[in-house]
C-alpha positions in Angstrom: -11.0 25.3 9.0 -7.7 23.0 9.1 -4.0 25.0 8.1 -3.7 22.5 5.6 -6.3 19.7 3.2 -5.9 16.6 2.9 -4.6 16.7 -0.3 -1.9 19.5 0.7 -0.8 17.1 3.2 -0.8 13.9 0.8 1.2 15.8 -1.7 3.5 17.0 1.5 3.8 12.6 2.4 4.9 12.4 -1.6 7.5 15.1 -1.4 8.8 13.3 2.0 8.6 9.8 0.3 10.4 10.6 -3.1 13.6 12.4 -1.0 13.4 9.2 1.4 14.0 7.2 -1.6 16.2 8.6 -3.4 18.2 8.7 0.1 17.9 5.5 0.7 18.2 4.1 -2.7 22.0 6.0 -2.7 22.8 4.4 0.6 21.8 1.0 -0.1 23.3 1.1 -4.0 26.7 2.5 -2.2 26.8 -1.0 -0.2 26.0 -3.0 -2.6 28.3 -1.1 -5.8 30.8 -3.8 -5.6 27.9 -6.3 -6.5 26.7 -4.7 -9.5 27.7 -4.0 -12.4 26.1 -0.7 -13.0 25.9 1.7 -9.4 23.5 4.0 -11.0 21.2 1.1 -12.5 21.3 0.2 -8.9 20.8 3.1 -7.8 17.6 4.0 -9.7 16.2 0.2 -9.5 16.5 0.9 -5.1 14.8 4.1 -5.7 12.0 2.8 -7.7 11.5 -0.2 -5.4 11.4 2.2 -2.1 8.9 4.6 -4.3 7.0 1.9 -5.6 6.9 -0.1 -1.7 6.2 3.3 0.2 3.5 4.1 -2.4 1.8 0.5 -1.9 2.0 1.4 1.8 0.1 4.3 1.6 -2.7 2.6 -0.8 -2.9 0.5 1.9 -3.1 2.7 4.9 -5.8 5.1 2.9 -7.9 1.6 2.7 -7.6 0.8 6.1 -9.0 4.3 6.7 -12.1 4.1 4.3 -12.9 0.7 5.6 -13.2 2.5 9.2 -15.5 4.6 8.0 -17.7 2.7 5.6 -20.2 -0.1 6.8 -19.5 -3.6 6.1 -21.4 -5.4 4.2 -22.2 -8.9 3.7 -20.2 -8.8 0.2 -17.2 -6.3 2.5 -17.2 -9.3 5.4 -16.9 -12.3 2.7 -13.8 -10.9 0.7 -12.1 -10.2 4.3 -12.5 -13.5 5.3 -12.1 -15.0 1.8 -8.4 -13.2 2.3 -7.7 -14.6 5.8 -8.7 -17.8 4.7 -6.1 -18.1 2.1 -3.4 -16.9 4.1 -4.6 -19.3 6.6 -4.3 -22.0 3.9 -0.8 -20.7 2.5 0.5 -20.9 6.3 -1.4 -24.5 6.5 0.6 -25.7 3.9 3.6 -24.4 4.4 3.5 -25.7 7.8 2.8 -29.4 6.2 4.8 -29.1 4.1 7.9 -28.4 6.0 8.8 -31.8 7.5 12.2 -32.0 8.4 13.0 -28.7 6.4 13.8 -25.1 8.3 11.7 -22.0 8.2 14.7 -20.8 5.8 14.6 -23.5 3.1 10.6 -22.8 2.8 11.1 -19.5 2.9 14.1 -20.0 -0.3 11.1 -22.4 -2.4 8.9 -19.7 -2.1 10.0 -17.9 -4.9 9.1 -20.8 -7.4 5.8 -21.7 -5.9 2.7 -20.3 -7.9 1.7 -18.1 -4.5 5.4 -16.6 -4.8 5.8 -15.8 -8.5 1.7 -13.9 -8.3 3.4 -12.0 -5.4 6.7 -11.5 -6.1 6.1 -10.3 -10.1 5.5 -6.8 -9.7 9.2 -6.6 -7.1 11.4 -8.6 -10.2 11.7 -5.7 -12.1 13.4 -3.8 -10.3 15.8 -6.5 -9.0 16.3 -6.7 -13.1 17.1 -3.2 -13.0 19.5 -3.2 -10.5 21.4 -6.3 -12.0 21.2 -4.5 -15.6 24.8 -4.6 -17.1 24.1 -0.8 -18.1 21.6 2.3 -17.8 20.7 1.4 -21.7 19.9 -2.3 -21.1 18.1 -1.4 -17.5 15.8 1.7 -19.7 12.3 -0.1 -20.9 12.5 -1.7 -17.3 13.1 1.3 -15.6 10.2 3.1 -17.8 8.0 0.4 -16.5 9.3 0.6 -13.0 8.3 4.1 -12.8 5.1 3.6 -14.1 4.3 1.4 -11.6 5.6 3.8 -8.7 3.7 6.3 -10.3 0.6 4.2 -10.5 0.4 3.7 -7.1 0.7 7.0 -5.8 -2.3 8.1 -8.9 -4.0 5.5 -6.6 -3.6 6.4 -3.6 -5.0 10.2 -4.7 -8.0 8.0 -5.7 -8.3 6.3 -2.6 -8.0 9.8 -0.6 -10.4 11.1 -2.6 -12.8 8.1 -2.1 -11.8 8.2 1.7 -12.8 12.2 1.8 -16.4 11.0 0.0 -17.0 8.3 2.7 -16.3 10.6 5.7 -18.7 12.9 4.6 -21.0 10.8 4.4 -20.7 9.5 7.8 -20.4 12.9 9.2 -23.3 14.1 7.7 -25.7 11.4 8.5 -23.9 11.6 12.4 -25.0 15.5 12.6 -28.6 14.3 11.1 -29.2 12.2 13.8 -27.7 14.4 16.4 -30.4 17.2 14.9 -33.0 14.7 15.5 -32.0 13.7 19.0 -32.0 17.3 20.0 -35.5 17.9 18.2 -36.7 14.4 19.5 -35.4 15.8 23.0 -36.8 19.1 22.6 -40.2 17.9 21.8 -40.0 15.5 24.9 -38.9 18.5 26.9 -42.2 21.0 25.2 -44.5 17.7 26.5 -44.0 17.2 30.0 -44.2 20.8 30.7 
């Protein structure tokens, strides 16, 4: 038996990830204070944008996990290469699309393309926070900032859970076959004596 669960050590990555954020969310909103109009509207939008990035992180490191331990399917394979394909596409035309333009100007008219405003949604409201005159005009978006942090670390305790299920699994049909082997081998063994 392990010192710690998985969950005990998910909860220890949350504790590390919220004083991270707040950290960082000081450090940046100090360098950008002259900028603002409100440094602790700033403050709290950097926070809830690191809590709300490092919690998207983490969904996506516990998927990468469950997918290593879960078969692929036919339906598993298609949406994988339904998403490569797009990004493929969204590179293709960007590429065409350039012309005489730099990587820099693309990457400015991103923003107002229809790939860029599905992508970049979730991210504007915490830019709207940090440009929010004061805490009181910056407070429904800053309720639904932290909603959206929290939501993806409720997530993420899904996806752990989910992740714990699926190793199971594979660990207990591994030790099946490994008990058959040995009784397979065994028999083999009884036989040729």
């Amino acid at each position: 038996q392990a010192p710690f669960t998985r969950r005990q050590l998910l909860r220890y990555k949350f504790v590390g990830f919220v004083s991270g954020a707040l950290l960082l969310g000081a450090g940046v909103s100090v360098g950008v204070a002259v900028l603002v109009h409100s440094w602790m509207a700033a403050w709290i939008g950097m926070t809830l944008a690191f809590l709300f990035l490092n919690g998207l992180t983490l969904c996506g490191e516990l998927l990468a996990q469950i997918a290593s331990v879960q078969k692929f399917t036919g339906g598993k394979k298609a949406a994988i290469a339904l998403v490569v394909l797009l990004v493929a596409l969204g590179l293709g035309q960007a590429w065409w699309g350039m012309g005489e333009r730099s990587w820099s100007e693309v990457a400015e008219e991103f923003p107002a393309s229809t790939a860029g405003i599905v992508l970049l949604a979730p991210l504007s409201v915490f830019a709207q926070i940090v440009t929010a005159e004061s805490l009181v005009e910056g407070l429904s978006r800053t309720l639904l900032a932290l909603c959206m942090a929290l939501a993806t670390y409720a997530l993420a305790l899904a996806l752990d859970a989910n992740y714990a299920e699926a190793s199971v699994a594979v660990s207990r049909r591994f030790q099946e076959r490994l008990r058959r082997a040995a009784r397979g081998g065994l028999i083999e063994g009884h036989a040729s004596t």
